[in-house]
C-alpha positions in Angstrom: 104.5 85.3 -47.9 106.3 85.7 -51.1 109.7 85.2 -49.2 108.5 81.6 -48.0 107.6 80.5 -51.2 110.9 82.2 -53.1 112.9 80.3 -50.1 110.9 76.6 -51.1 110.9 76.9 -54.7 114.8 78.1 -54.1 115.4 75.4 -52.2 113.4 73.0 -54.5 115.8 74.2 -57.6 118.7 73.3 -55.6 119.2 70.6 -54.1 116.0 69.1 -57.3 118.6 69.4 -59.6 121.3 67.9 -57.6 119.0 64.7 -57.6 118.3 65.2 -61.2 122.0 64.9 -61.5 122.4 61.9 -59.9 123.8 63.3 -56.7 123.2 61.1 -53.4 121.6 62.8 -50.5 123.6 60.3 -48.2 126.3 62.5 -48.1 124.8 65.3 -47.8 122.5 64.4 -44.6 125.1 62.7 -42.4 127.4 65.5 -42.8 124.4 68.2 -42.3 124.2 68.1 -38.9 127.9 68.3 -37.5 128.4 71.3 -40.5 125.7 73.1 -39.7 126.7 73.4 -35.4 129.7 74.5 -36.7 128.6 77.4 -39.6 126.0 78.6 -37.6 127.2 78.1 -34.3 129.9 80.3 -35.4 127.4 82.9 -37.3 125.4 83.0 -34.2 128.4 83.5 -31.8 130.1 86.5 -34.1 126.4 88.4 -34.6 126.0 88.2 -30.9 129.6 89.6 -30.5 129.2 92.2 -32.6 126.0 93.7 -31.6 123.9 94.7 -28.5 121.1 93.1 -26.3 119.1 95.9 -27.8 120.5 95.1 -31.7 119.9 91.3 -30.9 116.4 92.1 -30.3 116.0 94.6 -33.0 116.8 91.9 -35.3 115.3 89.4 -34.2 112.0 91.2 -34.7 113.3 92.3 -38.3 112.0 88.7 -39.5 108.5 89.0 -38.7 108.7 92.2 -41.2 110.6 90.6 -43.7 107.5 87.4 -43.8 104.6 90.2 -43.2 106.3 92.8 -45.3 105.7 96.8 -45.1 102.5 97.1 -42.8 101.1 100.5 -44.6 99.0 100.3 -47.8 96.5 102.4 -49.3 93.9 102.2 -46.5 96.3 103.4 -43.8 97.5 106.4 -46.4 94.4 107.5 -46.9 93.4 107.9 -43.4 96.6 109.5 -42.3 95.9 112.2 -44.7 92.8 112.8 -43.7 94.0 112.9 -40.6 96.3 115.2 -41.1 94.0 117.4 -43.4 91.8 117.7 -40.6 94.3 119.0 -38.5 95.9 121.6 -40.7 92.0 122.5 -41.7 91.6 123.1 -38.3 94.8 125.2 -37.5 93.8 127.7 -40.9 90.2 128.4 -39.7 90.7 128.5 -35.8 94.0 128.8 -35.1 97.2 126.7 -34.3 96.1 126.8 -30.2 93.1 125.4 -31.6 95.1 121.9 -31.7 96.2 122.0 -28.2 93.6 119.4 -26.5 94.0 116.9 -29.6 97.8 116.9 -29.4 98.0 117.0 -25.5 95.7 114.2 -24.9 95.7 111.8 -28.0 94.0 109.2 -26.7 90.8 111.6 -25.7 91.2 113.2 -29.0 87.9 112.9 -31.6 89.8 113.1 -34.4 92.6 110.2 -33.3 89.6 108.2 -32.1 88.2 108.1 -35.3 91.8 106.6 -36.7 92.7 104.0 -34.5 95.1 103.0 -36.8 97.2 105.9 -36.0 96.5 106.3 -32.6 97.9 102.7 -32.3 101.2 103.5 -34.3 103.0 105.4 -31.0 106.2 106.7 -33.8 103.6 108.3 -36.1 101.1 109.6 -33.5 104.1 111.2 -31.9 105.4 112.7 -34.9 102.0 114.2 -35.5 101.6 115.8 -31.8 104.8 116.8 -31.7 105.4 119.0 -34.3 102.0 120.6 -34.5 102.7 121.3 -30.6 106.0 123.3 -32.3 103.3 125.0 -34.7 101.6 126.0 -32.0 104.5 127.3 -29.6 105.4 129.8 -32.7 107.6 127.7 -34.1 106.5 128.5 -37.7 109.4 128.5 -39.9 108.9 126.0 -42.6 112.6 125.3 -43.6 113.4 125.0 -39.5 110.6 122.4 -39.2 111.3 120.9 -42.0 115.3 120.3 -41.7 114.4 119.1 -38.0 111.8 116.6 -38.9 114.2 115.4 -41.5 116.9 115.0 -39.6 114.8 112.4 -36.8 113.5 110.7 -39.5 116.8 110.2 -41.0 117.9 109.2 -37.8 114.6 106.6 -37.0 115.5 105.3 -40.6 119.1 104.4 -40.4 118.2 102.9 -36.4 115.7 100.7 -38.0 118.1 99.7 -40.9 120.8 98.0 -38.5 119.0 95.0 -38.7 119.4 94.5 -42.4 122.8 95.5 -41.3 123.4 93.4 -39.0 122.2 90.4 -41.3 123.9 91.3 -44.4 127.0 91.3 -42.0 126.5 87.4 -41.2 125.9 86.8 -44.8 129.3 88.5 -46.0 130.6 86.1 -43.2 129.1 83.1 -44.2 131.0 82.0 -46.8 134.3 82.0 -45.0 132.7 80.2 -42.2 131.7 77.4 -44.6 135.5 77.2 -45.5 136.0 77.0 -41.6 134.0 73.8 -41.4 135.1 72.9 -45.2 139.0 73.2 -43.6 138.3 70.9 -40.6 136.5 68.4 -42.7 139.6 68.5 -44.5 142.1 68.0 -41.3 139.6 65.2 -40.3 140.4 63.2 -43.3 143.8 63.6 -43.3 144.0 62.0 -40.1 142.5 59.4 -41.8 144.9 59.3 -44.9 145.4 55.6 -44.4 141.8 54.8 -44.5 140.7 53.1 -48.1 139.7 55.2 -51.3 135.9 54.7 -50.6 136.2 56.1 -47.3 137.9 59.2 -47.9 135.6 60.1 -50.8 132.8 60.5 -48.3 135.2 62.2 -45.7 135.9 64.6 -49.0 132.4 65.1 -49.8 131.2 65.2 -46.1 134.0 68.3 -45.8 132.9 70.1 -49.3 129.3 70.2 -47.7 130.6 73.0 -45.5 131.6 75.2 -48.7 128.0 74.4 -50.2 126.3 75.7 -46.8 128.1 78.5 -46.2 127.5 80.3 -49.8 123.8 78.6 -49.7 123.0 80.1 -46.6 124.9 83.7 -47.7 123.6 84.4 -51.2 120.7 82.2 -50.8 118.8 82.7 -47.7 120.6 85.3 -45.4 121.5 87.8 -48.2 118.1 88.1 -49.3 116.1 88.5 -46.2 118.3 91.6 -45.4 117.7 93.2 -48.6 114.3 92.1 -48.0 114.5 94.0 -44.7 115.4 96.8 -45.6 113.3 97.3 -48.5 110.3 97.1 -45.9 111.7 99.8 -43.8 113.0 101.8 -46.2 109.0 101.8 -47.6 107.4 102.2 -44.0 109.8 105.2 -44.2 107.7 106.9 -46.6 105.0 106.6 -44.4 106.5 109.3 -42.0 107.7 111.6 -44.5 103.8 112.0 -45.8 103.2 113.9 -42.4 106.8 116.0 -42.7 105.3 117.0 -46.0 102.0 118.0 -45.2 103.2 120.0 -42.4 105.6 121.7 -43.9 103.7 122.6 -46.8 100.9 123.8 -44.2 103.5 126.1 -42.4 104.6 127.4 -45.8 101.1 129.1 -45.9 99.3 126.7 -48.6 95.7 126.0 -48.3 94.7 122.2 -46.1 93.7 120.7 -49.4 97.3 121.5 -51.4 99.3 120.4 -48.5 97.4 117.2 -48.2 98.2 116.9 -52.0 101.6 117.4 -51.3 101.8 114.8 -48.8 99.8 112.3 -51.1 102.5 112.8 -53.7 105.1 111.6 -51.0 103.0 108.0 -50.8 104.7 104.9 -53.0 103.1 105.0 -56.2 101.4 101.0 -55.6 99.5 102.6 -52.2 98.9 106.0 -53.3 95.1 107.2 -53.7 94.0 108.9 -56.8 92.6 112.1 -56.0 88.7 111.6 -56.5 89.2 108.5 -54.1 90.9 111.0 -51.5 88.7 114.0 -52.2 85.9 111.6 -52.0 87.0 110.7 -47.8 87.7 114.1 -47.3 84.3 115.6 -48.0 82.7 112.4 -45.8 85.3 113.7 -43.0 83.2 115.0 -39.9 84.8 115.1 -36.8 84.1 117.3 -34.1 
C-alpha cells in the first residue's frame, strides 16, 4: 500500500504546486486526453511488440506484487524451517529413503499437511521434493547440489525479473514518446500560424503537456513501480535460497539444528526469527 499513497502524495506535490503557482488546469485537461492516446497508445503498442503473450502476462501480474509487495514474512520463514528441519531430522535418524512417501506424494504428506502454506507455494514445495528425492537417489555431493540448485534459482530469479524489465523499458521510452506527442502538438500549431497570439499560446501549452507526461509518467510512476518490482522478487528470492541452504549444509554432514541455523541466516534481516523464537517452534514440532 505504501506505493498508492507515494503515487497520491506524488501526484498531490505535483500538479499542488503547479496551482500554488498560479498555473491553470484548463490547459492541462483539454489537452489530457488527446496526449495521453497518443503516449500511451504508443507505450502500449511498443511493450506489446517487444515482448511475448507469455511476457505480457507475466507483467501484467507483476502489479498486483508491486501493491501487495513480497508475500513471505516471518511467519512463513519460520515454518519453512521447521519444515525443512523436520525433513533433514528425519533423513540423519532414519535414513534419506526414509523421505520417499513425503516427497512422492506431497499432498498426503503429514508433515506438508501441517504447513499449508508451503504445500500451497507449487515453486517451493517442488524445490523441496525435488532435491531431497536427489538426496535420496545418492546424489550426495554438497558442492553438485548446491551449484545445481543455484543455477535454477538463478534462472527462476532473472525469469521473474523480466517484468521489471520489461517496465523499466517503457519508462526509458517514455520520455521520447512525450516529445512524440510534444512534436505534433507542435506541427498542429503551425498549421495554425495565422491564428491570433491567444490562440497559439494554448496550442503551445496544449503541445508542452506531452513533454510533462512523458517524463511524469517515466521517472514518476513507471520508473518506480519497476524498481518496486524487482525489489519484491529479488526479496521472495531469498525465500528459496533458505531451503538451498539448509540442504546443502545437511549434505555437508552437519547436524538438523546447524543447517536449519544456516538457512535462518539466509532469511532478510526485517523477517528473520531470533533463535529462541525458532528453537522455541522446533521443540513444539511433532509430526508423525
Amino acid at each position: 500500500m505504501t506505493t498508492i499513497g507515494g503515487l497520491v502524495f506524488l501526484l498531490a506535490c505535483v500538479f499542488g504546486g503547479y496551482v500554488i503557482a498560479g498555473g491553470k488546469f484548463d490547459v492541462i485537461l483539454h489537452s489530457l486526453p488527446h496526449e495521453m492516446i497518443t503516449i500511451g497508445g504508443a507505450a502500449i503498442g511498443a511493450f506489446v511488440m517487444s515482448n511475448s503473450p507469455h511476457d505480457i502476462k507475466h507483467v501484467l501480474g507483476g502489479f498486483g506484487k508491486i501493491v501487495k509487495g513480497c508475500k513471505f514474512h516471518k511467519h512463513e520463514y519460520t515454518d519453512l524451517l521447521a519444515l525443512l528441519y523436520w525433513f533433514v531430522r528425519l533423513a540423519q535418524s532414519k535414513g534419506a529413503m526414509a523421505l520417499e512417501p513425503h516427497i512422492e506424494k506431497p499432498e498426503e504428506s503429514a508433515a506438508f499437511q501441517k504447513f499449508p502454506g508451503i504445500a500451497a507455494d507449487k515453486t517451493a514445495c517442488a524445490m523441496i521434493c525435488d532435491y531431497l528425492r536427489m538426496v535420496g537417489m545418492n546424489a550426495d555431493d554438497p558442492h553438485q547440489i548446491e551449484d545445481i540448485m543455484a543455477r535454477e534459482l538463478k534462472k527462476r530469479t532473472n525469469e521473474e525479473l523480466h517484468a521489471s524489465h520489461a517496465m523499466q523499458a517503457i519508462a526509458d521510452a517514455l520520455p521520447a514518446l512525450g516529445i512524440v506527442a510534444a512534436v505534433l502538438g507542435v506541427i498542429k500549431t503551425m498549421a495554425s500560424i495565422d491564428q491570433p497570439p491567444v490562440v497559439l499560446g494554448g496550442m503551445i501549452g496544449g503541445a508542452l503537456v506531452g513533454t510533462f507526461l512523458g517524463i511524469l509518467l517515466a521517472y514518476g510512476m513507471m520508473g518506480p513501480m519497476a524498481a518496486r518490482l524487482k525489489g519484491v522478487v529479488e526479496e521472495e528470492a531469498l525465500y528459496y535460497e533458505v531451503i538451498r541452504a539448509v540442504i546443502v549444509s545437511h549434505l555437508h554432514g552437519n547436524a538438523p539444528q546447524v543447517a536449519v541455523e544456516a538457512g535462518r541466516k539466509t532469511v532478510p534481516t526485517h523477517a528473520m526469527p531470533s533463535f529462541q523464537e525458532l528453537e522455541a517452534v522446533l521443540q513444539e514440532l511433532q509430526i508423525s
